[in-house]
VOBA-169332 format. One record per atom (N, C-alpha, C): atom name; x, y, z. Coordinates in nm, 4 decimals, padded with zeros to 6 digits. Example, Ala and Ser with C-alpha at 12.3 -4.5 7.8 and 13.67 -1.06 7.14 Angstrom:
// residues 2
+-------+----------+----------+----------+
| atome |        X |        Y |        Z |
+-------+----------+----------+----------+
|     N |  01.3190 | -00.5690 |  00.7800 |
|    CA |  01.2300 | -00.4500 |  00.7800 |
|     C |  01.3200 | -00.3300 |  00.7800 |
|     N |  01.2850 | -00.2250 |  00.7080 |
|    CA |  01.3670 | -00.1060 |  00.7140 |
|     C |  01.2900 |  00.0030 |  00.7870 |
+-------+----------+----------+----------+
This chain:
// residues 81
+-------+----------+----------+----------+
| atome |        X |        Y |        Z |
+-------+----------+----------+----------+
|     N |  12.4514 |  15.9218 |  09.2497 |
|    CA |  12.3730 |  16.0421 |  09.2533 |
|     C |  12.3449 |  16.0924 |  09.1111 |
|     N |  12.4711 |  16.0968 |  09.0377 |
|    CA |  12.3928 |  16.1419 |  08.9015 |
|     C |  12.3123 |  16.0567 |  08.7954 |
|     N |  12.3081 |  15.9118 |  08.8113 |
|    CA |  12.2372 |  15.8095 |  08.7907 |
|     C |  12.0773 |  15.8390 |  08.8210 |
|     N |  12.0793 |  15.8703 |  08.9395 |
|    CA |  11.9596 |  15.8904 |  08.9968 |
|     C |  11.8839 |  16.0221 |  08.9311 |
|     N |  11.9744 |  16.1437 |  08.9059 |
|    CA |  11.9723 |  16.2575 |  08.8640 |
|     C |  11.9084 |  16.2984 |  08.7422 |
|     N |  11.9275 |  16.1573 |  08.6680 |
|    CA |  11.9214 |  16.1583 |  08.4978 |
|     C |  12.0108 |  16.1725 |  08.4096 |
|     N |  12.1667 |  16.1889 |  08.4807 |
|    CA |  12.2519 |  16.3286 |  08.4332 |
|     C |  12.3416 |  16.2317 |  08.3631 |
|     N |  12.4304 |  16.2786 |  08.2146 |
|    CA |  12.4828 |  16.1798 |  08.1491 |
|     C |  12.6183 |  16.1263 |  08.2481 |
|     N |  12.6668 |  15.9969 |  08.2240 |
|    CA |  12.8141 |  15.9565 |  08.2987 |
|     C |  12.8941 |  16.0743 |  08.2758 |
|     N |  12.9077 |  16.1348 |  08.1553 |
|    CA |  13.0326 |  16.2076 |  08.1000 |
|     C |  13.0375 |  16.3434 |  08.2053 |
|     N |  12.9326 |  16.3517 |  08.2572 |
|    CA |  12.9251 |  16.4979 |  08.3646 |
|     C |  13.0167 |  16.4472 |  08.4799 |
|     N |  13.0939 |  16.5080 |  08.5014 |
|    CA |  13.1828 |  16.5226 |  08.6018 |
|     C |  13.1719 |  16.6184 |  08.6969 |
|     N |  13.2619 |  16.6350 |  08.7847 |
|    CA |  13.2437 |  16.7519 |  08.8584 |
|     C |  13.4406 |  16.8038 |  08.7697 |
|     N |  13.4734 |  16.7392 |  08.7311 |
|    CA |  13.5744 |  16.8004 |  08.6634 |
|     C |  13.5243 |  16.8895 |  08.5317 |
|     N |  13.4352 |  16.8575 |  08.4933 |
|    CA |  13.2936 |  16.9033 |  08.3983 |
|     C |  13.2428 |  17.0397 |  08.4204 |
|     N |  13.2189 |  17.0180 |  08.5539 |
|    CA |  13.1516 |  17.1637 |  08.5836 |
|     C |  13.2641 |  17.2408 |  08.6287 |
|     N |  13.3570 |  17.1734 |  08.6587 |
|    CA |  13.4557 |  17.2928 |  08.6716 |
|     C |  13.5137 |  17.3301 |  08.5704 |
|     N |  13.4874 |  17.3031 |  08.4641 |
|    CA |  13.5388 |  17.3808 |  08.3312 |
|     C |  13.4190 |  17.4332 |  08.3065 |
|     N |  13.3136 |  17.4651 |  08.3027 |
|    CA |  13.2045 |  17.4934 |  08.2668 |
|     C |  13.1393 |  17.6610 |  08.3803 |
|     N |  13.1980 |  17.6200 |  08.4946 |
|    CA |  13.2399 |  17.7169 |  08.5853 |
|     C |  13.2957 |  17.8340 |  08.5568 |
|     N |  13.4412 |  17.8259 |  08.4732 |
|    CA |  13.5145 |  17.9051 |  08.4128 |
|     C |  13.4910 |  17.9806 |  08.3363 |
|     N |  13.4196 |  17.8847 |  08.2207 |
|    CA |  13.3887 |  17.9488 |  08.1108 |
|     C |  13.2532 |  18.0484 |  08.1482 |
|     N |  13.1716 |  18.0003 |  08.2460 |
|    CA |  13.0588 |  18.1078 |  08.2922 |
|     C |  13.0772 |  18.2180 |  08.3447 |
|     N |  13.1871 |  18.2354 |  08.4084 |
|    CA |  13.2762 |  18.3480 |  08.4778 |
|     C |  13.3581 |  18.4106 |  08.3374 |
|     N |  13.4218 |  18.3701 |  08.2651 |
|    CA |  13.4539 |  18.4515 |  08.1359 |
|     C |  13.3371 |  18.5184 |  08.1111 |
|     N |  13.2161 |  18.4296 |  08.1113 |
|    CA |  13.1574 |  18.4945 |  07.9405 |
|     C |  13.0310 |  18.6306 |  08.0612 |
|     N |  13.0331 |  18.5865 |  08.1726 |
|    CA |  13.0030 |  18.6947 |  08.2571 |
|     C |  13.0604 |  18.8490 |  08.3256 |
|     N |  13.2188 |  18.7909 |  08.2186 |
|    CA |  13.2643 |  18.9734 |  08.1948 |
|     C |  13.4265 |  18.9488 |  08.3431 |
|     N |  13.3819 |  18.8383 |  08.4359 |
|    CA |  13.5184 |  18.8553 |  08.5480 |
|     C |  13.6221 |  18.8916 |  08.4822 |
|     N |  13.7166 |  18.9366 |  08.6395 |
|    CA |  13.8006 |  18.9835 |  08.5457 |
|     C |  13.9059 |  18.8079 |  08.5447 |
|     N |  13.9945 |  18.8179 |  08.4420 |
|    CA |  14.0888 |  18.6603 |  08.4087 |
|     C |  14.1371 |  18.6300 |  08.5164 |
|     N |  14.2448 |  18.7820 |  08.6073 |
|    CA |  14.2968 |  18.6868 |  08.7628 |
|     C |  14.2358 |  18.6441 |  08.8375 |
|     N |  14.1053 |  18.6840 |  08.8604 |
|    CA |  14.0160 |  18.6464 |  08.9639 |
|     C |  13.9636 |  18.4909 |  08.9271 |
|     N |  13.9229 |  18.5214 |  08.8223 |
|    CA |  13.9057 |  18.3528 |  08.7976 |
|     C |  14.0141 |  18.2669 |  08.7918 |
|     N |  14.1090 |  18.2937 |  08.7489 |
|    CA |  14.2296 |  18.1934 |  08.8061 |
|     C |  14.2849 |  18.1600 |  08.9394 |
|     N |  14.2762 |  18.2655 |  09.0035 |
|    CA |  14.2726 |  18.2712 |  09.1657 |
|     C |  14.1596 |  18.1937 |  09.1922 |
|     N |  14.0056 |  18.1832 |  09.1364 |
|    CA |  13.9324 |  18.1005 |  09.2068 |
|     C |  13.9645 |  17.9688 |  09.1585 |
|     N |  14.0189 |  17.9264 |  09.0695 |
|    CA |  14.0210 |  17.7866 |  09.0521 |
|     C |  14.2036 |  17.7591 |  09.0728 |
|     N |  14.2767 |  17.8293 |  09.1550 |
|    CA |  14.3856 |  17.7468 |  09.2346 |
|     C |  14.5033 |  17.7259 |  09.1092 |
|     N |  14.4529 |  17.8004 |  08.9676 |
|    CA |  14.5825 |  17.7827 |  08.8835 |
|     C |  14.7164 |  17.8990 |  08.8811 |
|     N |  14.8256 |  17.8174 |  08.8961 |
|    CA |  14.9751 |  17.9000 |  08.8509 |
|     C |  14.9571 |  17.9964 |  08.7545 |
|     N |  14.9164 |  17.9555 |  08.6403 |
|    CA |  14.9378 |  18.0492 |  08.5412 |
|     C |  14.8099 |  18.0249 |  08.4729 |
|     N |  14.7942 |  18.1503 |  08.4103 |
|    CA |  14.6551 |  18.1745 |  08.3146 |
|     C |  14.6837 |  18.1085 |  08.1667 |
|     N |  14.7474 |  18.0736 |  08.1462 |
|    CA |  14.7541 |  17.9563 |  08.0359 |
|     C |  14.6531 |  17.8390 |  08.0834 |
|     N |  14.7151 |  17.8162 |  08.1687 |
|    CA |  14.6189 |  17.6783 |  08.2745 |
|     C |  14.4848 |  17.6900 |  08.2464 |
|     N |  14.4578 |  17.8477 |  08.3221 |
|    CA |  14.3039 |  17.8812 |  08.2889 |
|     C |  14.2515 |  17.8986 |  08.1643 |
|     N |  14.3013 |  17.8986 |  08.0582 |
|    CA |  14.2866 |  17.9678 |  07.9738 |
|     C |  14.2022 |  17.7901 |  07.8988 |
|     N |  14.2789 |  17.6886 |  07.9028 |
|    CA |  14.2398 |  17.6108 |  07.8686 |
|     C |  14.1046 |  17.5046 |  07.9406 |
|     N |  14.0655 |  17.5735 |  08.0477 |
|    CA |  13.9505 |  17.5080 |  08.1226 |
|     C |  13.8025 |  17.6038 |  08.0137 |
|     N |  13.8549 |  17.7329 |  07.9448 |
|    CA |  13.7691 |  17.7973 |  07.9230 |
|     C |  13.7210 |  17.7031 |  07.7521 |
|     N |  13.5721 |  17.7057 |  07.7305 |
|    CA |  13.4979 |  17.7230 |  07.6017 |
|     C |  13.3688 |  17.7888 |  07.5641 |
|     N |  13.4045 |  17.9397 |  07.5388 |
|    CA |  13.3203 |  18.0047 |  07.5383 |
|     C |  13.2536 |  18.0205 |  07.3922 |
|     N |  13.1162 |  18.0138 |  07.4065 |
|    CA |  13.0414 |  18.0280 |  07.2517 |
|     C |  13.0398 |  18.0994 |  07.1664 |
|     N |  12.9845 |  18.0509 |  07.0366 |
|    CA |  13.0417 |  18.0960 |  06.9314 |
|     C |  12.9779 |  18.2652 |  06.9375 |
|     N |  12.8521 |  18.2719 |  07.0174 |
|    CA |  12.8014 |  18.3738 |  07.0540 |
|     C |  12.8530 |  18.4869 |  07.1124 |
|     N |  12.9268 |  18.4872 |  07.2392 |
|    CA |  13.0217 |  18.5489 |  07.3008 |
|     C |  13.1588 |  18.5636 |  07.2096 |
|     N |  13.2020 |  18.5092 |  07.1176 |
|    CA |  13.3360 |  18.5477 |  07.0649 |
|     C |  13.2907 |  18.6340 |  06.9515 |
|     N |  13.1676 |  18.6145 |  06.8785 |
|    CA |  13.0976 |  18.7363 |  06.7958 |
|     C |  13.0686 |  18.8650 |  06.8619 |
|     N |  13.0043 |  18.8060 |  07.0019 |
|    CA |  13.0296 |  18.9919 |  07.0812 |
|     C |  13.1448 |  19.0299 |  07.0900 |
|     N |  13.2447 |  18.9292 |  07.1409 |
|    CA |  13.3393 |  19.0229 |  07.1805 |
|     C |  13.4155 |  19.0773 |  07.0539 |
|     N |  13.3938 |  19.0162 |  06.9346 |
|    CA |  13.4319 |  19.1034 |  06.8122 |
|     C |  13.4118 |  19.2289 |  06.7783 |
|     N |  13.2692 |  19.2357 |  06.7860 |
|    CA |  13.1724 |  19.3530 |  06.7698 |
|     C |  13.2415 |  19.4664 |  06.8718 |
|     N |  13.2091 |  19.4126 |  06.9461 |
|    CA |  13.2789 |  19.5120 |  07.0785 |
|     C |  13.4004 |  19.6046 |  07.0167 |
|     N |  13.5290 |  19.4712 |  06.9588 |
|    CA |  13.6538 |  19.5384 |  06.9307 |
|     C |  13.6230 |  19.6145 |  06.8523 |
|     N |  13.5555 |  19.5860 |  06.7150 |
|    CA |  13.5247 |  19.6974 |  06.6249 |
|     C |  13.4909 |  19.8074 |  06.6358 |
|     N |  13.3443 |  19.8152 |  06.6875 |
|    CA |  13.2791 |  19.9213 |  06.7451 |
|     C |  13.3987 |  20.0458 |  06.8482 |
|     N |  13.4774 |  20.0146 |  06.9524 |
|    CA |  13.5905 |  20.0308 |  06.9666 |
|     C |  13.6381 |  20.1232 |  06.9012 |
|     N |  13.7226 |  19.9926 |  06.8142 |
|    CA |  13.7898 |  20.0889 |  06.6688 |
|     C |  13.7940 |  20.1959 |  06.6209 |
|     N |  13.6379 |  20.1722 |  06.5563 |
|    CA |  13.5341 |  20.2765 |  06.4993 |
|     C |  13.5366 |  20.3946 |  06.5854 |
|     N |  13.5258 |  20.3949 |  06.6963 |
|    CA |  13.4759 |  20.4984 |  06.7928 |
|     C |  13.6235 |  20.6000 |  06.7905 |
|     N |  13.7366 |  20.5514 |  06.8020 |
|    CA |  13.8682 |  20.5484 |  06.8631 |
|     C |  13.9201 |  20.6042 |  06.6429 |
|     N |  13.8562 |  20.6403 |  06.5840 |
|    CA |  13.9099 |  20.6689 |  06.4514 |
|     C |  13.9769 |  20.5850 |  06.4074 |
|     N |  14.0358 |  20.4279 |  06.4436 |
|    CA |  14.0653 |  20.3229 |  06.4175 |
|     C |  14.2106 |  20.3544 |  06.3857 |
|     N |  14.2594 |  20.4197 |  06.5230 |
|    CA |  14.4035 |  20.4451 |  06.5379 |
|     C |  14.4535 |  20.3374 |  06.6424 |
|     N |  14.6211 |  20.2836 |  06.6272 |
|    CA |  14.6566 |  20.2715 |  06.7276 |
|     C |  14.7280 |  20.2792 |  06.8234 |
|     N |  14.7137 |  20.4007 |  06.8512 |
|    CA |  14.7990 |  20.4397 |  06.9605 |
|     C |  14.8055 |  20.4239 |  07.0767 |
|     N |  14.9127 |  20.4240 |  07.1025 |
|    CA |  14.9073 |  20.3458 |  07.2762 |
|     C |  14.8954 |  20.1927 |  07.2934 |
|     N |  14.9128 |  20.1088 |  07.1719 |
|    CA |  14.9164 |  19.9784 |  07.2050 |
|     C |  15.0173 |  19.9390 |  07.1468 |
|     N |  15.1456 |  20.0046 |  07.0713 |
|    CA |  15.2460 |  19.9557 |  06.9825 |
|     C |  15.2373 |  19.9262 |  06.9093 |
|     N |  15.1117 |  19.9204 |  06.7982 |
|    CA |  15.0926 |  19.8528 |  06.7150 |
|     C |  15.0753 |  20.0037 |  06.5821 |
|     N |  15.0983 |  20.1270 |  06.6117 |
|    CA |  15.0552 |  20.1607 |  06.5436 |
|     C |  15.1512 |  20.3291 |  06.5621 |
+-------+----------+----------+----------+
């Protein structure tokens, strides 16, 4: 079928199920839910099906900053500060 498809050998359906994951990350789910959908023990497990772009790890930077910024770039309430 994927012969026929056009689609390279290397596509798997083990393929898209990492690819699955990472679409559900970078679409905001929340982490248990996606680990609950893909049947893993622990979110380590999941953690490694995920590769999200270089795009999405620049938002989610921005995000923290902006954050920060907003929050007087205190930290309270997380132990860190």
């Amino acid at each position: 079928m994927r012969k026929i498809a056009g689609l390279p050998e290397e596509l798997s359906l083990h393929t898209l199920r990492h690819s699955y994951v990472t679409h559900l990350i970078e679409a905001g789910y929340d982490p248990l839910f996606i680990q609950q959908q893909v049947g893993h023990s622990y979110s380590s497990t999941t953690a490694l099906y995920t590769s999200v772009s270089a795009d999405f790890k620049q938002k989610t930077i921005q995000k923290m900053i902006a954050q920060r910024l907003r929050s007087g770039g205190t930290n309270e309430g997380n132990g860190h500060g």
